[in-house]
FINUPA-681865 format. One line per field, with one value per residue (C-alpha): residue number from 1; residue in three letters; x, y, z. Coordinates in steps of 0.02 Angstrom, whole numbers, plus 32768, in hexadecimal, padded with zeros to 4 digits. Layout:
<recs>
num = NUM	... $
residu = ALA	... $
x = X	... $
y = Y	... $
z = Z	... $
</recs>
This chain:
<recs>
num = 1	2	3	4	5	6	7	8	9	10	11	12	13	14	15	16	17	18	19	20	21	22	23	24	25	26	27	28	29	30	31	32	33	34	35	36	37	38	39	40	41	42	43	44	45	46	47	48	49	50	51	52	53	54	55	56	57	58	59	60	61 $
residu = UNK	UNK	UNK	UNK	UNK	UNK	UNK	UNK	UNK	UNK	UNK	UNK	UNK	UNK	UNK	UNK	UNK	UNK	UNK	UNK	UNK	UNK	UNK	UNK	UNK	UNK	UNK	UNK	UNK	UNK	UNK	UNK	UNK	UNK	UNK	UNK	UNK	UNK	UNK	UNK	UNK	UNK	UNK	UNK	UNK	UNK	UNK	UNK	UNK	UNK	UNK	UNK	UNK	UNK	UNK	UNK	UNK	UNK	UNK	UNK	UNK $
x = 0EB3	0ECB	0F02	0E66	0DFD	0E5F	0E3F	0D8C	0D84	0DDD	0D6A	0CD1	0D34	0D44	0CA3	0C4F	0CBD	0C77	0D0B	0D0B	0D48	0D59	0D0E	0D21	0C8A	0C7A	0BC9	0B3D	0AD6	0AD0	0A25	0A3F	09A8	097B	094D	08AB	0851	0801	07D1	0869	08DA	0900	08C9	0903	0885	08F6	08B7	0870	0901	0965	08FE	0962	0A1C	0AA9	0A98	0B2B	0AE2	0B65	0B3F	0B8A	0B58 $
y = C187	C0FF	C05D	BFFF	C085	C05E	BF95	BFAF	C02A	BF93	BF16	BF7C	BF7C	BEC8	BEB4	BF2F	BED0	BE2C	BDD7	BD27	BD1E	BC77	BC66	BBFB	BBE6	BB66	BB45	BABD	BAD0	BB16	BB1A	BB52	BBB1	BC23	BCDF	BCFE	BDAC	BE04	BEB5	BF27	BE9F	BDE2	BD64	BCC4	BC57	BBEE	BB60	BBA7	BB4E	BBD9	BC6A	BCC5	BC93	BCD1	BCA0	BCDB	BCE9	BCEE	BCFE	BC6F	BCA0 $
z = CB66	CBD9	CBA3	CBC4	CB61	CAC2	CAE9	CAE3	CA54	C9FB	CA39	C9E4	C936	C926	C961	C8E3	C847	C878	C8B9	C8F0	C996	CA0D	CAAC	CB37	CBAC	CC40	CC65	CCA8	CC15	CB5B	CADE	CA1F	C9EC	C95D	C995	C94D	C92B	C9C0	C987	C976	C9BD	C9C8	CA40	CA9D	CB03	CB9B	CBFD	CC87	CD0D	CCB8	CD21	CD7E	CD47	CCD7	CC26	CB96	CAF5	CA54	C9AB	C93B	C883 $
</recs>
């Protein structure tokens, strides 16, 4: 197994136990919103300015 395999198998573990991780982000612009209930999923409404670029969305509870 390559290297890089067993990274990302460890990745999904720490993920899955709920580790808090740190992340550093550069960015123009950030929003804190609560996801609310949209059928079998979640949903986030975005200014519409927003259309169209790259958005990184992390969970923080």
């Amino acid at each position: 197994m390559a290297d890089n395999d067993k990274k990302d198998k460890n990745l999904n573990k720490k993920s899955s136990s709920q580790a808090k991780v740190k992340f550093e982000v550069y960015g123009e612009e950030m929003i804190e919103k609560e996801v609310k209930s949209s059928g079998n999923s979640g949903r986030i409404y975005l200014p519409p300015n927003w259309v169209g670029h790259i958005v990184k969305i992390i969970k923080v509870e």
